[in-house]
mmJSON file of the N, C-alpha and C atoms, coordinates in Angstrom:
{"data_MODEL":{"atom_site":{
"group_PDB":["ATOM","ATOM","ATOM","ATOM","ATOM","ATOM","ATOM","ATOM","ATOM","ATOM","ATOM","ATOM","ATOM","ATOM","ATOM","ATOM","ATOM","ATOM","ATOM","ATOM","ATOM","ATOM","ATOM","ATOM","ATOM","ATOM","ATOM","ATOM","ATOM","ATOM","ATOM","ATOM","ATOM","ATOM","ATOM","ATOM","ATOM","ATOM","ATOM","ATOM","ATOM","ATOM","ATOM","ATOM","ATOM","ATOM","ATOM","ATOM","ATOM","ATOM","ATOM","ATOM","ATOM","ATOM","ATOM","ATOM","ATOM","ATOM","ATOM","ATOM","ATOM","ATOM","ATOM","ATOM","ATOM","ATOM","ATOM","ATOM","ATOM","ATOM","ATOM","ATOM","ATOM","ATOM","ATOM","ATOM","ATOM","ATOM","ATOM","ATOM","ATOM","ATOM","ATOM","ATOM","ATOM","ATOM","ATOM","ATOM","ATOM","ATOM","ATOM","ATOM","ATOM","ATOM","ATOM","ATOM","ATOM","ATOM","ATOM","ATOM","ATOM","ATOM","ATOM","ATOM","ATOM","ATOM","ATOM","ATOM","ATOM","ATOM","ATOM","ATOM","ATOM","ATOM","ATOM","ATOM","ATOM","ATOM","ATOM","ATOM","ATOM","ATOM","ATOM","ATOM","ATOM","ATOM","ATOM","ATOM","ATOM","ATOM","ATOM","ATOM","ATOM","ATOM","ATOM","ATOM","ATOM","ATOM","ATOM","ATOM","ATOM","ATOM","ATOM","ATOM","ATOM","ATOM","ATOM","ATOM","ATOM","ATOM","ATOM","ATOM","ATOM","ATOM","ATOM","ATOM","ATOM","ATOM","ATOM","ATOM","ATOM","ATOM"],
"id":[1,2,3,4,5,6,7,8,9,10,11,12,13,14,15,16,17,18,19,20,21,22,23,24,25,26,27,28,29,30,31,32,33,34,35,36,37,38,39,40,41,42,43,44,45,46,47,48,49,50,51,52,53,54,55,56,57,58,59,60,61,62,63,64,65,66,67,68,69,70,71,72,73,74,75,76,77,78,79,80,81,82,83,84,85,86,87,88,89,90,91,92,93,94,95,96,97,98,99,100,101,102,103,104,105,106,107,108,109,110,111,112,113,114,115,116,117,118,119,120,121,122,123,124,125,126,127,128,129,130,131,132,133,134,135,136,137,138,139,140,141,142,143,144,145,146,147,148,149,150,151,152,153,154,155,156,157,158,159,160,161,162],
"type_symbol":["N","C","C","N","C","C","N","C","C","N","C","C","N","C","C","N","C","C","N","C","C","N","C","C","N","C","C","N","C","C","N","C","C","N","C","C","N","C","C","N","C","C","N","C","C","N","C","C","N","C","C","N","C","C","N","C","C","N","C","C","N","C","C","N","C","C","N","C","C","N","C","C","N","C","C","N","C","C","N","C","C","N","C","C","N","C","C","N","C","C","N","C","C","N","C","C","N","C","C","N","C","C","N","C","C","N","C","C","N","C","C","N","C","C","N","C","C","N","C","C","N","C","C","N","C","C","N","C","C","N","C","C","N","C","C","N","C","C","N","C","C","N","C","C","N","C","C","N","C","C","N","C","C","N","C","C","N","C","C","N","C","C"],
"label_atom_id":["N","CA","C","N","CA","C","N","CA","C","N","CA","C","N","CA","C","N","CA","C","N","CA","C","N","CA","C","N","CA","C","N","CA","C","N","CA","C","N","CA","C","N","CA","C","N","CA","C","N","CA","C","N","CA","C","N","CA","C","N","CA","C","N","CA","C","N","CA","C","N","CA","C","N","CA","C","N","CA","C","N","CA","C","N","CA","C","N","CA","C","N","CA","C","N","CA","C","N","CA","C","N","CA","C","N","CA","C","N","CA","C","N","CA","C","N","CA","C","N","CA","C","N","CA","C","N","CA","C","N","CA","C","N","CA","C","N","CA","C","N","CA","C","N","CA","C","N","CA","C","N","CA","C","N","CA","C","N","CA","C","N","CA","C","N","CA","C","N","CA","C","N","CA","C","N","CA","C","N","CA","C","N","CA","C","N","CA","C"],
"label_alt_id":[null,null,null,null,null,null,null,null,null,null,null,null,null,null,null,null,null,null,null,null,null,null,null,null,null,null,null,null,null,null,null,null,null,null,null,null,null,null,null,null,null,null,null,null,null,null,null,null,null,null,null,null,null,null,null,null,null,null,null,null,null,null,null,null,null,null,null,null,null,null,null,null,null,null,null,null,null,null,null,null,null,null,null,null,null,null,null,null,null,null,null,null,null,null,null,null,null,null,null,null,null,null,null,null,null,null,null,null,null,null,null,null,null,null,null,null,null,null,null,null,null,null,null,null,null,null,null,null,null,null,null,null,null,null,null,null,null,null,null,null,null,null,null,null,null,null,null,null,null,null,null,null,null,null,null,null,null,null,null,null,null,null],
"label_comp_id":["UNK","UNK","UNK","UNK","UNK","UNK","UNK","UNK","UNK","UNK","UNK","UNK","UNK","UNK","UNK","UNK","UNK","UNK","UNK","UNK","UNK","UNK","UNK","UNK","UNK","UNK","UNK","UNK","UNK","UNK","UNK","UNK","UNK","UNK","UNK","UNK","UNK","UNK","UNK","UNK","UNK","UNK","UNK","UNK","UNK","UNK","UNK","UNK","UNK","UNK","UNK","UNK","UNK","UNK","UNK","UNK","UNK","UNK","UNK","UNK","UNK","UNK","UNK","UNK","UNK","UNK","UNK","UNK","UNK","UNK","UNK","UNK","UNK","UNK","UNK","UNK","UNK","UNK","UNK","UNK","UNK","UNK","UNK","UNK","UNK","UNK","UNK","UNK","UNK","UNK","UNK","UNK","UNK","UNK","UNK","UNK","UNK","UNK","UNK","UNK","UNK","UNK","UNK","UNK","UNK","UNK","UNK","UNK","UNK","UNK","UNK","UNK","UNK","UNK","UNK","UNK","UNK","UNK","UNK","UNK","UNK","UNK","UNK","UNK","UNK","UNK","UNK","UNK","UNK","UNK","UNK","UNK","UNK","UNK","UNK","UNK","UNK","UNK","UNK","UNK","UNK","UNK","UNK","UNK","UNK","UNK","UNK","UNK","UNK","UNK","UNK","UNK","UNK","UNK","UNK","UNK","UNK","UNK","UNK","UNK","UNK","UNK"],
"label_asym_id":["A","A","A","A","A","A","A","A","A","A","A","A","A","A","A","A","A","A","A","A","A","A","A","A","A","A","A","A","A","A","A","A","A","A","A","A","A","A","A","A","A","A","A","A","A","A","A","A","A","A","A","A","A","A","A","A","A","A","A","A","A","A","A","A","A","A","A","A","A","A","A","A","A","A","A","A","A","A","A","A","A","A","A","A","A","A","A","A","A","A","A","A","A","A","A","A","A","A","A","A","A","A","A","A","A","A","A","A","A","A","A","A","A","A","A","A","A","A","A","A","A","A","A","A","A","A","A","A","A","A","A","A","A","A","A","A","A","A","A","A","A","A","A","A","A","A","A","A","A","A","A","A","A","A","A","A","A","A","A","A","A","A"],
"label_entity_id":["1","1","1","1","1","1","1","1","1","1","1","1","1","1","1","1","1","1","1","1","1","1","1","1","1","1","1","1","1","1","1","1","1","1","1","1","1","1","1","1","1","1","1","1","1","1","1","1","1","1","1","1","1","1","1","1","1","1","1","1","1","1","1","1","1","1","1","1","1","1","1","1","1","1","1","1","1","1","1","1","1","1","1","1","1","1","1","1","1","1","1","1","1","1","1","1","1","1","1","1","1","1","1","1","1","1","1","1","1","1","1","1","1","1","1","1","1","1","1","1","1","1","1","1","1","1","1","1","1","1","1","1","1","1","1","1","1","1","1","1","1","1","1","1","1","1","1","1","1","1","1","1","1","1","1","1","1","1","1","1","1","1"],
"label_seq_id":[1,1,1,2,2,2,3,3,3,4,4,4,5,5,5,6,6,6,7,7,7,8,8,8,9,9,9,10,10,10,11,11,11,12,12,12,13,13,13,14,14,14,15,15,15,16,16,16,17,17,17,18,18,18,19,19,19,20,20,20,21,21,21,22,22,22,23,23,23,24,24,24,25,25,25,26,26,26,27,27,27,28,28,28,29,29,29,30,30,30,31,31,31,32,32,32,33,33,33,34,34,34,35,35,35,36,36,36,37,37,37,38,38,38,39,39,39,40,40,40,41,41,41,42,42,42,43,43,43,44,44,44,45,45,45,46,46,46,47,47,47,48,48,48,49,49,49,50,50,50,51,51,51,52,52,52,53,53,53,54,54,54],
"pdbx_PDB_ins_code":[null,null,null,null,null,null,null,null,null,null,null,null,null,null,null,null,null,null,null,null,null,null,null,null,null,null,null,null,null,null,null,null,null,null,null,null,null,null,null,null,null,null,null,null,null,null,null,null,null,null,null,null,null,null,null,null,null,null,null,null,null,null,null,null,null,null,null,null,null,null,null,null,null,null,null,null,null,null,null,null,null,null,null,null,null,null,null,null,null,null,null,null,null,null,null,null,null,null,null,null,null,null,null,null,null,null,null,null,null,null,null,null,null,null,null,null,null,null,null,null,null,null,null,null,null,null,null,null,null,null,null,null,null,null,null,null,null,null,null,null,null,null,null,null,null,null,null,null,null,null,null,null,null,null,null,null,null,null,null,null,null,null],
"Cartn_x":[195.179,195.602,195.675,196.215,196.21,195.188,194.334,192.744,192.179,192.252,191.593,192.164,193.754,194.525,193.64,193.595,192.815,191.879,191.207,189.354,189.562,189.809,190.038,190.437,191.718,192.313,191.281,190.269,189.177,188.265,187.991,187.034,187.312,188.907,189.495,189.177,189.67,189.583,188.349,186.968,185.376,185.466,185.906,185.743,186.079,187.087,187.727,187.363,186.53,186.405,185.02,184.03,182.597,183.01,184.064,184.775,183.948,183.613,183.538,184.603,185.119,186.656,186.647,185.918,185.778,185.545,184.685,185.008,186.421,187.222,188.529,189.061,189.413,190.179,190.455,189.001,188.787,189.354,188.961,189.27,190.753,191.202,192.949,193.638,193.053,193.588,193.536,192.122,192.187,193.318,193.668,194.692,196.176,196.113,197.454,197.818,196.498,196.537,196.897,196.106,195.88,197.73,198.064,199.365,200.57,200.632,201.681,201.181,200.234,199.816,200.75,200.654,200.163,202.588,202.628,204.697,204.725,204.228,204.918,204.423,203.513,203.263,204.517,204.626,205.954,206.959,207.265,208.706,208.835,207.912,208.097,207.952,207.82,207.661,209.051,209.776,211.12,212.159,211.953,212.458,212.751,211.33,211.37,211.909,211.98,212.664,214.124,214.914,216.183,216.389,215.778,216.209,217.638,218.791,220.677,220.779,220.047,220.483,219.677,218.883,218.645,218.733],
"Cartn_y":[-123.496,-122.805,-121.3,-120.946,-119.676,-118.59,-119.441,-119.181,-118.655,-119.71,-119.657,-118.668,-118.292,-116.961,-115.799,-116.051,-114.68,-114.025,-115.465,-114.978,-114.521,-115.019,-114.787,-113.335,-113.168,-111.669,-110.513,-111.335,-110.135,-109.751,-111.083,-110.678,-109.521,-109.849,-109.222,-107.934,-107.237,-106.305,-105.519,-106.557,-105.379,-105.681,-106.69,-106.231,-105.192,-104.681,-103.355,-102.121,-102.142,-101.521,-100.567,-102.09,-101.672,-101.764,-101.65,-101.325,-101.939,-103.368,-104.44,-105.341,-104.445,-104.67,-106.428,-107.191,-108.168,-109.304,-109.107,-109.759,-110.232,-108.77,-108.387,-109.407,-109.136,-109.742,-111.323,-111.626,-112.839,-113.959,-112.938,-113.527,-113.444,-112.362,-112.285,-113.766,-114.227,-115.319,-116.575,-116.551,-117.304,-117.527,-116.315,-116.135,-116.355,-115.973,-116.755,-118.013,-118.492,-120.386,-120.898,-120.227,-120.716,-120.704,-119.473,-118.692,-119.843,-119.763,-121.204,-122.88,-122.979,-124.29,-124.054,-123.252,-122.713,-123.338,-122.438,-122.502,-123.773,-124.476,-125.975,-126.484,-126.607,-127.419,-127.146,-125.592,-125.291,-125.953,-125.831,-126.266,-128.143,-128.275,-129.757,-130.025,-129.283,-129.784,-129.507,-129.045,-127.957,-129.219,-129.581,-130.634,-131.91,-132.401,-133.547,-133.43,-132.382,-131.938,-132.19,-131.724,-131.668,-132.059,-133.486,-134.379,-134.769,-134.214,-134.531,-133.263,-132.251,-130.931,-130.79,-131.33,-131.043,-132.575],
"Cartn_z":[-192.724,-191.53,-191.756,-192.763,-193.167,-193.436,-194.207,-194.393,-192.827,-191.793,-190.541,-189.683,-189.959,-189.501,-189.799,-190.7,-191.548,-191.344,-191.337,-191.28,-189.259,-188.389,-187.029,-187.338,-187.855,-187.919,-188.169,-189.449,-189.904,-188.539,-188.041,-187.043,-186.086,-185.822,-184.541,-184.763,-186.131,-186.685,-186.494,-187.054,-186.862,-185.523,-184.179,-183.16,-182.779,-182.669,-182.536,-182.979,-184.414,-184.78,-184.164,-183.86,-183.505,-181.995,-181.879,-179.893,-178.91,-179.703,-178.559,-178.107,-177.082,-176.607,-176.013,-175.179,-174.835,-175.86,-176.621,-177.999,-178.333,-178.384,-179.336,-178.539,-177.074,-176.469,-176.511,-176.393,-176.548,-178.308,-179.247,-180.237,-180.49,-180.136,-179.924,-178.921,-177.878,-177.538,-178.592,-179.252,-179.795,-181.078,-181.898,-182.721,-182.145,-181.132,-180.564,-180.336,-179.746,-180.146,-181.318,-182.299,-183.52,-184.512,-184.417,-184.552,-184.216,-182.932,-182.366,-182.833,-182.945,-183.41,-184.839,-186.525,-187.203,-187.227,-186.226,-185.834,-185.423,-185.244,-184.463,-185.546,-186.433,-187.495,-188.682,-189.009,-189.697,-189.306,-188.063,-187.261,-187.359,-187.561,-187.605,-189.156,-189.915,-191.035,-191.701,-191.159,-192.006,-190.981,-189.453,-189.075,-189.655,-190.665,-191.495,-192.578,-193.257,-193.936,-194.305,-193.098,-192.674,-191.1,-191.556,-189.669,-189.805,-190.531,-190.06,-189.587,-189.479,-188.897,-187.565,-187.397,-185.705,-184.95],
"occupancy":[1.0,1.0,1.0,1.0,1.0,1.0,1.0,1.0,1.0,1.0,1.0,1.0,1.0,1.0,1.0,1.0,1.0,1.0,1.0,1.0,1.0,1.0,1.0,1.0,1.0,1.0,1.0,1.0,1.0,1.0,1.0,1.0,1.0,1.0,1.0,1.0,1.0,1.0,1.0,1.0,1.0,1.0,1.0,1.0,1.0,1.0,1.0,1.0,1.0,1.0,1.0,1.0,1.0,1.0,1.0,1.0,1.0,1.0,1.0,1.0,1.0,1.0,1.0,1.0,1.0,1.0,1.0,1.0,1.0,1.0,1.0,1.0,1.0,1.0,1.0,1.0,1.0,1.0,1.0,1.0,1.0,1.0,1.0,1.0,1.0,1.0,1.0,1.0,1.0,1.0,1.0,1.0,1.0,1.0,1.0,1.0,1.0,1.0,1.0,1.0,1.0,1.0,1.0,1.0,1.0,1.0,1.0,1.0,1.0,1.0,1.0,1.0,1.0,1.0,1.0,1.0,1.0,1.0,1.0,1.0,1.0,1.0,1.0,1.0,1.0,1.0,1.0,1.0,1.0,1.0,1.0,1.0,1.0,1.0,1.0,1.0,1.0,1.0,1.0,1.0,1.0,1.0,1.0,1.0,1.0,1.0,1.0,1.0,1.0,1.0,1.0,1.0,1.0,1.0,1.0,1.0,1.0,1.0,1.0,1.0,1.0,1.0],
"B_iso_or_equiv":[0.0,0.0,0.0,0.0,0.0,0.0,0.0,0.0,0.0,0.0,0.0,0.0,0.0,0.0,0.0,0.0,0.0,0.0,0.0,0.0,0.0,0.0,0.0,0.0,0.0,0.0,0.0,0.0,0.0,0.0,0.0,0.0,0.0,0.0,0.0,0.0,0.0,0.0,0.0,0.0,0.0,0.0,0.0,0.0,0.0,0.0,0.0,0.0,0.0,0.0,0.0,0.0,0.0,0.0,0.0,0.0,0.0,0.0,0.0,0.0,0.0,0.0,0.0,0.0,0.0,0.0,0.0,0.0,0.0,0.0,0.0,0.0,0.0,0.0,0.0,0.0,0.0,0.0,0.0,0.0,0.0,0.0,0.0,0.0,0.0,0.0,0.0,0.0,0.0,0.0,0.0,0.0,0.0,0.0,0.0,0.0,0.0,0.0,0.0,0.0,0.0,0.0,0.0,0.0,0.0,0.0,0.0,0.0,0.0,0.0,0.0,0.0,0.0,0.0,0.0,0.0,0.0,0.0,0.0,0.0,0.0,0.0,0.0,0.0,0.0,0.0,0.0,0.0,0.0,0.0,0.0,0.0,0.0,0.0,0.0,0.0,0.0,0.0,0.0,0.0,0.0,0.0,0.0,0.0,0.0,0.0,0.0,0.0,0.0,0.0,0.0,0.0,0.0,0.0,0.0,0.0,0.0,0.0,0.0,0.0,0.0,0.0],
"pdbx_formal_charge":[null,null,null,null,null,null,null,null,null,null,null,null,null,null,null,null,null,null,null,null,null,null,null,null,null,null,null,null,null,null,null,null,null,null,null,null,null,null,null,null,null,null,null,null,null,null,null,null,null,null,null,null,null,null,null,null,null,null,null,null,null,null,null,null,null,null,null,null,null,null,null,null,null,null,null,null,null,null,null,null,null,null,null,null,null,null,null,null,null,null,null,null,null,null,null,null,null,null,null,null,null,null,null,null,null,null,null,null,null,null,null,null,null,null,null,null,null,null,null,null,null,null,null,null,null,null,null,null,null,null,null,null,null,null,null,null,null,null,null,null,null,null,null,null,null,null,null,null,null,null,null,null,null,null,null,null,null,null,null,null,null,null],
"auth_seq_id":[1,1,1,2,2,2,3,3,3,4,4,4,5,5,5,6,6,6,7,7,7,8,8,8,9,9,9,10,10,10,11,11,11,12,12,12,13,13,13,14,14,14,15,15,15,16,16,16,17,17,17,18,18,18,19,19,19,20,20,20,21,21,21,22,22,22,23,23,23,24,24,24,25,25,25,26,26,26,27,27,27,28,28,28,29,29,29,30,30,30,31,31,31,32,32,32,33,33,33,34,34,34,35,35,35,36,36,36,37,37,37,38,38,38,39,39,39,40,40,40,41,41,41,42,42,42,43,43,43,44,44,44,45,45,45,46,46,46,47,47,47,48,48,48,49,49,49,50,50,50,51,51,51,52,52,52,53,53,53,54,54,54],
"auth_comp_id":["UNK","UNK","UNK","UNK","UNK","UNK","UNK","UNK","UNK","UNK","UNK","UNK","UNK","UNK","UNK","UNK","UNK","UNK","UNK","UNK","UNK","UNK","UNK","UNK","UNK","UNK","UNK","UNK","UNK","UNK","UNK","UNK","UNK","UNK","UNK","UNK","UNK","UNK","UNK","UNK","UNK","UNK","UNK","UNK","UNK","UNK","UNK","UNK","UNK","UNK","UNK","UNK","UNK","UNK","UNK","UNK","UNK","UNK","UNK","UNK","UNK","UNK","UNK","UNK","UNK","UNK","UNK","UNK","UNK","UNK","UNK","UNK","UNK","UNK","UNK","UNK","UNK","UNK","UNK","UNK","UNK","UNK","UNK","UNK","UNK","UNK","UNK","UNK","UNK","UNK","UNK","UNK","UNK","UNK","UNK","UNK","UNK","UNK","UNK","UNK","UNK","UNK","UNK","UNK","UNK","UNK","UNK","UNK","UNK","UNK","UNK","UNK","UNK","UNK","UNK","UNK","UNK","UNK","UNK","UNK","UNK","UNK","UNK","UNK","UNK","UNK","UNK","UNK","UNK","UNK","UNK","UNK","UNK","UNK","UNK","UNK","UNK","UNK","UNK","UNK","UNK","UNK","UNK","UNK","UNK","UNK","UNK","UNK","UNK","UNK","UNK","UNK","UNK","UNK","UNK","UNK","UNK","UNK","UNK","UNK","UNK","UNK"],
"auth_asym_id":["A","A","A","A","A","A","A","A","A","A","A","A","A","A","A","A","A","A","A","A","A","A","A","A","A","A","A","A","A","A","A","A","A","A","A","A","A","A","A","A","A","A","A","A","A","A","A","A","A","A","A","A","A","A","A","A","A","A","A","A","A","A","A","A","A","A","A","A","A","A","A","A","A","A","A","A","A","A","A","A","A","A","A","A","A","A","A","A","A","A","A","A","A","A","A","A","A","A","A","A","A","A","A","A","A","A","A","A","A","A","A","A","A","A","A","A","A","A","A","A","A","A","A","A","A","A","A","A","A","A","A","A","A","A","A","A","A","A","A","A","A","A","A","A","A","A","A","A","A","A","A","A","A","A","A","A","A","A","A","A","A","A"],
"auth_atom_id":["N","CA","C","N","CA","C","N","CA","C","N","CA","C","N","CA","C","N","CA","C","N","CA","C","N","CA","C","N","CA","C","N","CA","C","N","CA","C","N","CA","C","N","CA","C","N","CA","C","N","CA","C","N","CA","C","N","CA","C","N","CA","C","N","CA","C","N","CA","C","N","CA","C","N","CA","C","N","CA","C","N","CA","C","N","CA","C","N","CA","C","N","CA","C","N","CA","C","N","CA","C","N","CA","C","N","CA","C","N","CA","C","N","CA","C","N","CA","C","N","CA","C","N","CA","C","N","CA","C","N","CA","C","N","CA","C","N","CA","C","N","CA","C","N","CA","C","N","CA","C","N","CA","C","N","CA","C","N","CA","C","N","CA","C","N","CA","C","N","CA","C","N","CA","C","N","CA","C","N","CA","C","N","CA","C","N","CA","C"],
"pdbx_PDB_model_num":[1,1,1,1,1,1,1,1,1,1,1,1,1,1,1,1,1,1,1,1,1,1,1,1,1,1,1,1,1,1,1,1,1,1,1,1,1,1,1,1,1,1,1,1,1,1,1,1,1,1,1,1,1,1,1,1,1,1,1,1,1,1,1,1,1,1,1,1,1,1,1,1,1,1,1,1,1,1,1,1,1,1,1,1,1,1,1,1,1,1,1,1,1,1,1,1,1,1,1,1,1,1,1,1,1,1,1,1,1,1,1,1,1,1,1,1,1,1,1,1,1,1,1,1,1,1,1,1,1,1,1,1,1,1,1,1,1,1,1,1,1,1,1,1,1,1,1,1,1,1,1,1,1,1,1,1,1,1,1,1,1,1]
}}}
């Protein structure tokens, strides 16, 4: 998951850079998907973890 954060992040990055803004945009949604998927997999894993505390 982290790996796939990353490599997305790099992209976002030469989008921006070579200021193909529609690109950017586009791959930025996708990192936000990816991002919250990325938190609910954490969040459930720290849940199983410690299922007498929630």
């Amino acid at each position: 998951m982290m790996n796939q954060h990353l490599r997305l992040t790099k992209s976002e990055a030469v989008y921006m850079i070579t200021k193909d803004y529609a690109a950017d945009v586009a791959i930025y949604d996708e990192i936000e998907k990816q991002a919250l998927g990325m938190a609910d997999d954490f969040s459930n894993g720290i849940i199983k973890q410690f299922p007498h505390l929630f």
